[in-house]
C-alpha positions in Angstrom: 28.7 -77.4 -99.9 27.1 -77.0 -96.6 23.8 -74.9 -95.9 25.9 -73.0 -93.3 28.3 -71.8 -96.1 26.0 -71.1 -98.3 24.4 -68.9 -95.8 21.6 -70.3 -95.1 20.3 -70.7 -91.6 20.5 -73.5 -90.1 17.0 -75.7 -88.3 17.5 -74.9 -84.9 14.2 -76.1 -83.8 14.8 -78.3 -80.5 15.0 -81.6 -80.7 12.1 -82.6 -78.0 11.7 -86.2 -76.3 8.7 -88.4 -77.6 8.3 -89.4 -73.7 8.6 -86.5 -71.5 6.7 -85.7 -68.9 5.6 -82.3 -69.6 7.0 -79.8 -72.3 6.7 -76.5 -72.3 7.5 -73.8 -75.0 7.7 -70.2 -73.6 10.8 -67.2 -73.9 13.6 -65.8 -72.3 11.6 -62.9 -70.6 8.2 -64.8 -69.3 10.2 -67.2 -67.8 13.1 -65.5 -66.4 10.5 -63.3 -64.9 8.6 -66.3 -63.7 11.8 -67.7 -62.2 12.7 -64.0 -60.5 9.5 -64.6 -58.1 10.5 -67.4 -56.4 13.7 -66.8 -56.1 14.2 -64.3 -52.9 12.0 -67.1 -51.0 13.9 -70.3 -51.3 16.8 -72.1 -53.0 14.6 -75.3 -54.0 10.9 -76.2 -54.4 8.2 -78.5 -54.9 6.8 -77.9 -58.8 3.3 -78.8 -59.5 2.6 -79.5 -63.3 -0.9 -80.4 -64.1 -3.2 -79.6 -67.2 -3.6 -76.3 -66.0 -0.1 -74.9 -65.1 2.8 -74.8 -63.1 2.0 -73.6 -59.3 4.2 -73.5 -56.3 4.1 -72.9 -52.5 7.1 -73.0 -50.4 8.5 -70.8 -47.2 11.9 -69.6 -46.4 14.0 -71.4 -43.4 12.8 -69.3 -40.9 9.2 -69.2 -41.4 8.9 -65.0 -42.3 9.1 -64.9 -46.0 6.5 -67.3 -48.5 5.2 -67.5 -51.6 2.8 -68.9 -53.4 3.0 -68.6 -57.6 0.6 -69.9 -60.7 1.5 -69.6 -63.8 -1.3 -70.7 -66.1 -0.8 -73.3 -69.1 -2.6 -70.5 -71.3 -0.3 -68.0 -70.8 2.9 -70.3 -72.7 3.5 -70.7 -76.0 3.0 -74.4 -75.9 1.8 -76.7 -72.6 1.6 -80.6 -72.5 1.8 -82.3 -69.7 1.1 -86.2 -69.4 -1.0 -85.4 -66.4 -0.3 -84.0 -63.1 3.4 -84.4 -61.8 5.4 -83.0 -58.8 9.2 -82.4 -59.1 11.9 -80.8 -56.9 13.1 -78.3 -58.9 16.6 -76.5 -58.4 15.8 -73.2 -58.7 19.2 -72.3 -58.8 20.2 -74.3 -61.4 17.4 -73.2 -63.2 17.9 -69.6 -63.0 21.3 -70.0 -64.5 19.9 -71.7 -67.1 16.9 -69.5 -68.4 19.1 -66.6 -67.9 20.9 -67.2 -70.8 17.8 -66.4 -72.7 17.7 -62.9 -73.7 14.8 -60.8 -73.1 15.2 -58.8 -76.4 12.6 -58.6 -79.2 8.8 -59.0 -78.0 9.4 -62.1 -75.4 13.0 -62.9 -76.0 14.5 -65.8 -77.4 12.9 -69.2 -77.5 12.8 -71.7 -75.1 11.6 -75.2 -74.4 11.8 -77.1 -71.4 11.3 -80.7 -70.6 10.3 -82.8 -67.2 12.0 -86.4 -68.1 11.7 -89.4 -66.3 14.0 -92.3 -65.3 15.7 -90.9 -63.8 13.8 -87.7 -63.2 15.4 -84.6 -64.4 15.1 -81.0 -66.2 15.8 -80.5 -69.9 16.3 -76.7 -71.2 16.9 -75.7 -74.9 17.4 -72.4 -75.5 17.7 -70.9 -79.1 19.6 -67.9 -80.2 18.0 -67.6 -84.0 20.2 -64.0 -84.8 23.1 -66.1 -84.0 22.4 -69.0 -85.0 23.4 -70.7 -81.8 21.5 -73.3 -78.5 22.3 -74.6 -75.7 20.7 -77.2 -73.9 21.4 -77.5 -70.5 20.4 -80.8 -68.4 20.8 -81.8 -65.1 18.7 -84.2 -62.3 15.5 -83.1 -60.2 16.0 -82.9 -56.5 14.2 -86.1 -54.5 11.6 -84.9 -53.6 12.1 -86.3 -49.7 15.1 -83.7 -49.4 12.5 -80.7 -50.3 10.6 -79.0 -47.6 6.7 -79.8 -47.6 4.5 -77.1 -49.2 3.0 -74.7 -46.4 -0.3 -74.2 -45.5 -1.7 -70.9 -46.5 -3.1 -69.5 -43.8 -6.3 -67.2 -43.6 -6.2 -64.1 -42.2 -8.7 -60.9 -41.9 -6.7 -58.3 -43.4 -9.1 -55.3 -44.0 -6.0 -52.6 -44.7 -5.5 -52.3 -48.3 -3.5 -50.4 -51.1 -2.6 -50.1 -54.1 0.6 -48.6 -54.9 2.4 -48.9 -58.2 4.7 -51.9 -58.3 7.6 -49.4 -58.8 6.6 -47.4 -56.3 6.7 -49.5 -53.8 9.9 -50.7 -54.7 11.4 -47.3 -54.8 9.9 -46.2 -51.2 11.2 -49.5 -49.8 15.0 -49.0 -51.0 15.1 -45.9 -49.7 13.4 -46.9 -46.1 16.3 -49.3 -46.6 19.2 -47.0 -47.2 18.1 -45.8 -43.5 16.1 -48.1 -41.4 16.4 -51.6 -40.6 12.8 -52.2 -40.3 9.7 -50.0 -41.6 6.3 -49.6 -40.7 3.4 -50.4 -43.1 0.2 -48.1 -42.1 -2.4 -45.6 -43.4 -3.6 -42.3 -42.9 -7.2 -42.4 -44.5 -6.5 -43.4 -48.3 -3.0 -42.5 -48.1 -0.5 -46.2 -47.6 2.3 -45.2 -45.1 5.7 -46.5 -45.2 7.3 -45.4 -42.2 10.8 -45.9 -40.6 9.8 -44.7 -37.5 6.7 -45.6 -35.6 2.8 -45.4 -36.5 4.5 -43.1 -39.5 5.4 -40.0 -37.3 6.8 -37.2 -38.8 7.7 -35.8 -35.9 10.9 -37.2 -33.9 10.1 -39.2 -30.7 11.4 -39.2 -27.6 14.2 -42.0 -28.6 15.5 -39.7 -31.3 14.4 -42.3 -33.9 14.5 -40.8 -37.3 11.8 -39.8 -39.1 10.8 -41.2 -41.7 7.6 -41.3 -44.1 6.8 -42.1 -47.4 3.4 -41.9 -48.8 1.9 -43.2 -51.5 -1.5 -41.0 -52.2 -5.2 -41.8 -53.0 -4.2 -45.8 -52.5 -5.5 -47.0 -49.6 -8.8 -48.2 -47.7 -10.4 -50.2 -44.8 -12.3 -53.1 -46.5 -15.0 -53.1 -43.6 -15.6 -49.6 -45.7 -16.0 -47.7 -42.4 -14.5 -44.1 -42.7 -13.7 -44.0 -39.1 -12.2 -47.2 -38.9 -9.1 -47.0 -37.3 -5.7 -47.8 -39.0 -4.1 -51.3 -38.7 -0.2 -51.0 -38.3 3.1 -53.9 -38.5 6.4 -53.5 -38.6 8.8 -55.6 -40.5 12.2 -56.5 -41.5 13.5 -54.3 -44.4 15.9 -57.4 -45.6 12.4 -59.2 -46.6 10.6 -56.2 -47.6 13.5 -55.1 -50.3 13.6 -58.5 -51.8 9.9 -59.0 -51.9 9.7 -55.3 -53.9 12.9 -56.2 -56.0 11.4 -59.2 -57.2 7.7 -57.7 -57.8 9.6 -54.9 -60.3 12.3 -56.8 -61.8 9.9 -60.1 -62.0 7.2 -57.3 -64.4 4.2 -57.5 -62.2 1.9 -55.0 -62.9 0.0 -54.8 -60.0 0.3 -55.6 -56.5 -2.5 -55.0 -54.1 -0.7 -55.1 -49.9 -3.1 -56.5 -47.6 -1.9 -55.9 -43.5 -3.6 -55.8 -40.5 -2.4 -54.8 -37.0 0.7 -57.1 -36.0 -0.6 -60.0 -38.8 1.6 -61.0 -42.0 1.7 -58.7 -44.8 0.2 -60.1 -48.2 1.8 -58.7 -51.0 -0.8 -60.6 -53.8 0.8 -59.8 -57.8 -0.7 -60.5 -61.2 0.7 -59.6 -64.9 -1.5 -59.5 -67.5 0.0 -60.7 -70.5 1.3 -63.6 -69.3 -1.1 -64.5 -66.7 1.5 -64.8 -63.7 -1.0 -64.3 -60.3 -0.2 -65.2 -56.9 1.2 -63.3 -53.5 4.2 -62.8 -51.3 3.5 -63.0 -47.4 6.0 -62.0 -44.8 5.8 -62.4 -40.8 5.6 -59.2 -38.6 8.4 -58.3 -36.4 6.8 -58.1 -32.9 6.3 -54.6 -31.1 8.1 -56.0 -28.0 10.8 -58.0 -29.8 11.8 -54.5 -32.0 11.6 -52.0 -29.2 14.7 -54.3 -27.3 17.1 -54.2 -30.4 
């Protein structure tokens, strides 16, 4: 008589290859959550796998939205890598995979996924114990010639800060975006404005634009730590701004420090704590001149 009808569970411990590339064992909510960052910013991406992690760069088509993500070997269940490899990774394909992983219990269910070689391609094992089910889903790596280089980083003197909760933000930004189609990011002293209409007026202007203010108290500064320092202002593009703060919340950062400056990109730099995630959003300014002639 089998073990099944005898009721006794079955070994569903994934069957892993002797030769891949790099294996990692993690769960369904880490790394859905890790997979929910990148995937406002682009459809496909360069992964970088070395001893210390996974890490990737990449920018949307048209230059406004980018991210750069680490996730740290330490903060997975298991990490080997053979040494440092670079794949194109599907990142829809992905998604649909680690989805099916539940993010029930502590960290969700189990999964294991492996970077095979010849030909190059993405193994994921994913094990419903209560069940008693898997499913291992497999397909090919993208060449990496048919993915977009990696983008520079670029550094910028952003001295506006804040702090607002991760939620927060999120929540102010939907409802700019039930409104507006573009929103100011500003301060008054150490409150962060978030402002559908201009500078963060709260009175209307002579273009009847509504307004519009949210505030987010006690949050913000000027890192030159001058009091009288006058506040840095840029507007963009709700469409980016909604997605950047949807994937912050539903991806579990923690935190999210917003660093702006006065017509500059907006860095939007994350962490979570348990599982070690860290890295930042950064989206392009909509120009003064170009908004004002919509």
């Amino acid at each position: 008589m089998s073990k099944a009808l005898d009721g006794e569970p079955a070994d569903l411990s994934p069957t892993l290859a002797d030769d891949a590339l790099a294996t990692i064992k993690t769960h369904g909510d880490p790394i859905r959550s890790w997979a929910r960052l990148l995937t406002p910013v682009v459809g496909e991406a360069k992964l970088r796998i070395d001893e210390d992690g996974l890490h990737v760069t990449a920018v949307d088509p048209a230059n406004v939205f980018m991210v750069d993500l680490e996730a740290p070997a330490a903060g997975f269940e298991a990490f080997e890598t053979s040494g440092e490899h670079v794949v194109g990774l599907n990142l829809a394909r992905f998604q649909d995979a680690v989805k099916w992983a539940r993010k029930r219990g502590d960290d969700g269910d189990p999964v294991a996924i492996e970077i095979l070689d010849d030909p190059s391609r993405m193994r994921v094992t994913i094990t419903r114990e209560d069940q008693q089910m898997q499913r291992v889903s497999e397909w090919f790596t993208i060449n990496l010639d048919k993915v977009r280089e990696e983008p520079n980083i670029p550094s910028l003197d952003l001295y506006n800060h804040a702090t607002p909760g991760v939620r927060a933000l999120r929540d102010g930004v939907q409802a700019m975006d039930e409104q507006h189609e573009k929103a100011y990011l500003t301060r008054d002293g150490t409150d962060f404005l978030l402002a559908g209409s201009p500078e963060g007026h709260v009175s209307l202007g002579e273009d009847d634009e509504p307004a519009d203010t949210i505030t987010c108290a006690a949050t913000a500064w000027d890192s030159r730590d001058e009091d009288a320092a006058e506040a840095d202002s840029s507007v963009f593009s709700l469409d980016y701004l909604t997605d950047m703060a949807d994937a912050l919340a539903t991806g579990k950062a923690d935190r999210v420090t917003v660093k702006w400056g006065e017509e500059y990109p907006a860095r939007f730099a994350f962490e979570h704590e348990d599982w070690g995630f860290s890295g930042h959003f950064m989206i392009a300014p909509r120009i003064t001149g170009e908004t004002e002639e919509d």
